[in-house]
C-alpha positions, 0 to 999 in steps of 0.5 A: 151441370157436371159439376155439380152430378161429381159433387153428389156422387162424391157426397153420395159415395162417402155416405154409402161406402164410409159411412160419412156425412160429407158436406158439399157445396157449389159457389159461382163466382159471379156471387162471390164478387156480388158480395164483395169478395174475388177469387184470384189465382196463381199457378205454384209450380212444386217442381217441372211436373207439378203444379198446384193452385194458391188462392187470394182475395177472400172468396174461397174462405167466404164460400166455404163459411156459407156452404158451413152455414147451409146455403149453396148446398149440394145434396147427396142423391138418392140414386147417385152414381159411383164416382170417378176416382181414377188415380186416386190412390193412398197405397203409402203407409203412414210417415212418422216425424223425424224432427218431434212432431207433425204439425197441421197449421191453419192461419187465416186473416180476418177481413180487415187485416191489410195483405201487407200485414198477414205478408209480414206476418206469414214470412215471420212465420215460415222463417222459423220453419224454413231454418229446419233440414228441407223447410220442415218438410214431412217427407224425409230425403234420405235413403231410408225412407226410399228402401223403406217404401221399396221405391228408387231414390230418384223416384222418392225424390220426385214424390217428395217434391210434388207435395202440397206440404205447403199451400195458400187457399186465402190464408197458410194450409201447412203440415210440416214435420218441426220441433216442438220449440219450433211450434211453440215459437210459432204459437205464441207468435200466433197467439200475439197476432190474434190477440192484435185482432189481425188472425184466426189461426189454429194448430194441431200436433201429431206423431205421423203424416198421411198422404193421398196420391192423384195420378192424372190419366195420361199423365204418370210423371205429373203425379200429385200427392196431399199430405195432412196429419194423421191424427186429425190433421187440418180438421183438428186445426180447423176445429180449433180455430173455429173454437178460438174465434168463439171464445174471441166474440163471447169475450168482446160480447162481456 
């Protein structure tokens, strides 16, 4: 399956050239519905050229816990071949906040959470963000940025539109510049939620944003960009959700 040789030459690649253990994994959708979850997806159109996929009905989460867990994995090859990476690119210098701080925010529901609830919860949640200058978004619109980085106006504008600073993969992926009043709002908000058993969520807070460049073959002007913090990002965000579920399960277990 071709899918599956990318994924281990990916995986392959990490290990040899950054010295990274990458942990990969292929799910069938067939077995994500036989265990009662559903993969569904809907087409978010960022701006007339980009077009990013948002994920519900529970399967990806459930997948990537049994990839975590050591089932459905795909193992590096021995003799892997070097990966297509064409028109990936990370040729911009790191974005530093404009607001306070960047912000990795993860925020998933648990499996009983009813979608109507985690609905009200997430708009709760995005109208603090959204009151800030262009939705908190970490690339800052203005000219300085554009002279800075060499590029015209339009250009940055473009890019600044095409990326994922927002996304929904079976729960809220966002990395936002705020101010810190704005995270603390947030996070007791959160911390609410959690304690009423309908979230796991996690956060970290950083100085600077990075961003990750794919330009399709053939396609220049659908260029996509994927923004995460620089000082861990999402995986700290993650790290710290993972910690928080924990602590959650040793305490009902006293």
């Amino acid at each position: 399956m071709a899918a599956t040789s990318s994924l281990r030459d990916v995986a392959g690649f990490a290990k040899a050239e950054l010295h990274l253990d990458l942990r990969v994994g292929l799910v069938t959708v067939g077995e994500i519905r036989a265990n009662g979850r559903d993969v569904r997806i809907a087409r978010y159109a960022a701006s007339e050229s980009a077009t990013y996929a948002m994920f519900a009905g529970g399967g990806l989460k459930w997948a990537e816990q049994q990839i975590k867990n050591g089932r459905f994995l795909v193992k590096p090859g021995r003799y892997a071949m070097t990966p297509d990476l064409t028109g990936l690119s990370c040729d911009w210098a790191p974005f530093p906040s404009q607001r306070g701080e960047i912000l990795s925010l993860l925020v998933e529901p648990r499996d009983h959470t009813r979608p109507e609830v985690f609905a009200a919860l997430a708009r709760r949640v995005l109208a603090i963000f959204d009151a800030a200058p262009r939705r908190s978004h970490p690339l800052s619109g203005g000219m300085g940025i554009a002279r800075e980085k060499q590029v015209s106006a339009k250009r940055w504008s473009q890019v600044a539109s095409n990326s994922d600073f927002r996304k929904f993969d079976d729960g809220l992926r966002l990395t936002l510049d705020c101010a810190p009043d704005q995270i603390d709002s947030v996070e007791a908000m959160l911390i609410a939620a959690r304690a009423r058993g309908e979230i796991d969520f996690g956060l970290h807070r950083q100085s600077h944003a990075l961003m990750t460049c794919l330009v399709p073959s053939g396609r220049p002007d659908s260029h996509l960009h994927f923004l995460d913090g620089m000082g861990g990002g999402y995986a700290k965000a993650a790290e710290m959700m993972e910690k928080g579920a924990l602590a959650e399960v040793r305490q009902r277990a006293l």
